[in-house]
C-alpha positions in Angstrom: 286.5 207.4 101.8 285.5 210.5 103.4 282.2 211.3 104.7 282.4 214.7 102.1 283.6 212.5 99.4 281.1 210.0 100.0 278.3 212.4 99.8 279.4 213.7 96.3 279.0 210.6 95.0 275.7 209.7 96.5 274.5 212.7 94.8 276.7 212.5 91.8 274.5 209.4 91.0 271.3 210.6 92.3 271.8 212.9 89.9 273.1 210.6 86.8 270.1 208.4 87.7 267.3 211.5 87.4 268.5 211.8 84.3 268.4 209.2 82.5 265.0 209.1 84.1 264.1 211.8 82.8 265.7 211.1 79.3 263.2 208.0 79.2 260.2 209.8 79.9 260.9 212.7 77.8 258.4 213.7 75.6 258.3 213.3 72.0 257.5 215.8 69.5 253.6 215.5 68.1 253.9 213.8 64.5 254.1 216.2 62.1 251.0 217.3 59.7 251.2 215.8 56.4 253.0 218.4 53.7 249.7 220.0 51.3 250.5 220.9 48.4 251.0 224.6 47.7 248.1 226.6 46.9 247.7 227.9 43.3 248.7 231.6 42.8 245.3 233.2 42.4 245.8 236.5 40.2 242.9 236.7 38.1 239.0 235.4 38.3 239.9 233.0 36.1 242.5 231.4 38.5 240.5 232.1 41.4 237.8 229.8 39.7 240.3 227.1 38.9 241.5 227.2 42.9 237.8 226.0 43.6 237.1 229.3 45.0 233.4 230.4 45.9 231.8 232.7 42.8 229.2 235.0 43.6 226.2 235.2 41.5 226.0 238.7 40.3 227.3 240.7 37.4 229.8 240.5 36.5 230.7 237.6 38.5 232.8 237.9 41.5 235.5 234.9 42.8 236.5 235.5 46.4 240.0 233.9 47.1 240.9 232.1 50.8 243.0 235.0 51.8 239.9 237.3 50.7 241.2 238.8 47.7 238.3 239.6 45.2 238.4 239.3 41.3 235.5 240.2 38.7 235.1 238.7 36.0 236.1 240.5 32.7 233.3 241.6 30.4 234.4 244.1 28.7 232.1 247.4 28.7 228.9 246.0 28.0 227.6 247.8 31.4 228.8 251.0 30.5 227.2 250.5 26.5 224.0 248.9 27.3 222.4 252.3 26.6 223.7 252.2 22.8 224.6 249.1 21.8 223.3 245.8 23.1 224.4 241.9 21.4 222.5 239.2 22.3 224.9 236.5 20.8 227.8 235.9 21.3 227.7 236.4 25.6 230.9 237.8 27.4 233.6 234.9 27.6 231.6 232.3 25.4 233.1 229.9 23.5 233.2 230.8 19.9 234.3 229.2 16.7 233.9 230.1 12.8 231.6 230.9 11.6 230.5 233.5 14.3 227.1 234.9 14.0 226.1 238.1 16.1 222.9 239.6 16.7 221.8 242.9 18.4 220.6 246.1 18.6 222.2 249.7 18.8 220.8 252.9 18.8 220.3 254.3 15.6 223.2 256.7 15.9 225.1 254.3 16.1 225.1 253.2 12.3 226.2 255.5 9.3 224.4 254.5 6.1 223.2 251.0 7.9 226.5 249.5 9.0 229.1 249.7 11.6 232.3 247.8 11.6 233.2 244.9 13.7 236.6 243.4 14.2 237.5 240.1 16.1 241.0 240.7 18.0 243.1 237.3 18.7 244.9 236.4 22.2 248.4 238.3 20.4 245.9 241.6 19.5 246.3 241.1 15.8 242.6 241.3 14.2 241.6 238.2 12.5 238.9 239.8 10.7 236.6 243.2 10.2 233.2 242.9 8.9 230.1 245.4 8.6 227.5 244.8 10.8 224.1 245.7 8.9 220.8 247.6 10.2 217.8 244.9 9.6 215.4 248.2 10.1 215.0 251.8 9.6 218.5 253.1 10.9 217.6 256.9 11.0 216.2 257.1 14.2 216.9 257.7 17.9 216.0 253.9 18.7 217.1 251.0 18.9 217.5 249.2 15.5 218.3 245.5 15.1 221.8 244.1 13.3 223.6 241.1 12.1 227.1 239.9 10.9 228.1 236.8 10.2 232.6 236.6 10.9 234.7 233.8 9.3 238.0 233.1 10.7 240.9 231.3 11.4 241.0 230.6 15.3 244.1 230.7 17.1 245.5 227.2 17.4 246.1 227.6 21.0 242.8 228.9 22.0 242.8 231.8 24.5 240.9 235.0 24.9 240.6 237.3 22.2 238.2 240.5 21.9 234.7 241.0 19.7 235.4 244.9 19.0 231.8 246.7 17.5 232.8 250.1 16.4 230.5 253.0 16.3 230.5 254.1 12.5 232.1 257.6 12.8 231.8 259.3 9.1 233.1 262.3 10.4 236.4 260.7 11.3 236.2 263.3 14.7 238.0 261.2 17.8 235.4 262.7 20.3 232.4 261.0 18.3 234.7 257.5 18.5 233.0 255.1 21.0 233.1 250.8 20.8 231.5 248.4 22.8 234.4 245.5 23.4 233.7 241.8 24.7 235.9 239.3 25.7 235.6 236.0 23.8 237.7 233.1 24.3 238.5 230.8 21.1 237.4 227.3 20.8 241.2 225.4 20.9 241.9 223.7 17.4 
């Protein structure tokens, strides 16, 4: 054997040996994390809740999602009202069943001959029932005047969220004297 040929096969299995060498001290790839399991889809406070998201205590309450999305919680206009119309019972989002008594007060404008109408909307936005709400005072005045109205209904089967609607008597029948104070309600499941 040549002195050229002999030196290709020196390195020929210098070579072969580095790497298998090298194939036996190769690293191996870092274990992989354990699979989570997907987030929820966070869309609304109520979801955001659910995903065991922070809530802040202010009102309405505010739900901060891990990508720092924000959601308030619904209830309804009761901010924007307070100055004519306040209820005591029932409380945005409570839990409500038949029969359904709520108490207040609302300016005395607010009334036409003592009473107002009230209407409790199901989930699907048909109303389940419409009741006067009746002055317990003096209801010609600029102040505030206490009410009451007791609501019977069928719940939904399925539960869900359905709307407390308390209409400001409008005997004129004029659209710019229409106003309503609206609260979300969610129905005891049956």
């Amino acid at each position: 054997m040549s002195a050229l040929a002999r030196c290709a096969l020196l390195a020929a299995c210098a070579l072969a040996a580095c790497g298998q060498r090298e194939a036996a001290v190769a690293p191996q790839a870092p274990p992989q994390a354990p699979k989570q399991a997907p987030r929820p889809v966070v869309s609304s406070f109520e979801a955001c809740v659910a995903a065991g998201n922070p809530v802040m205590e202010s009102y309405p309450r505010q739900c901060r999602a891990r990508d720092g999305r924000s959601f308030t919680e619904d209830v309804g206009n009761r901010i924007d009202k307070q100055g004519l119309i306040q209820v005591d019972e029932p409380t945005p989002n409570q839990l409500i069943a038949s029969p359904l008594t709520i108490h207040g007060k609302a300016r005395g404008m607010w009334f036409f001959e003592a009473s107002f109408p009230v209407s409790l909307v199901g989930p699907d936005g048909a109303t389940l029932v419409t009741v006067p709400a009746q002055a317990d005072g003096e209801w010609m005045t600029e102040d505030f005047v206490p009410f009451h109205v007791t609501l019977s209904f069928t719940a939904p089967a399925a539960g869900g969220v359905g709307r407390l609607i308390l209409r400001k008597s409008n005997a004129s029948g004029m659209p710019e004297h229409d106003d309503q104070l609206v609260i979300p309600v969610r129905f005891q499941q049956g």
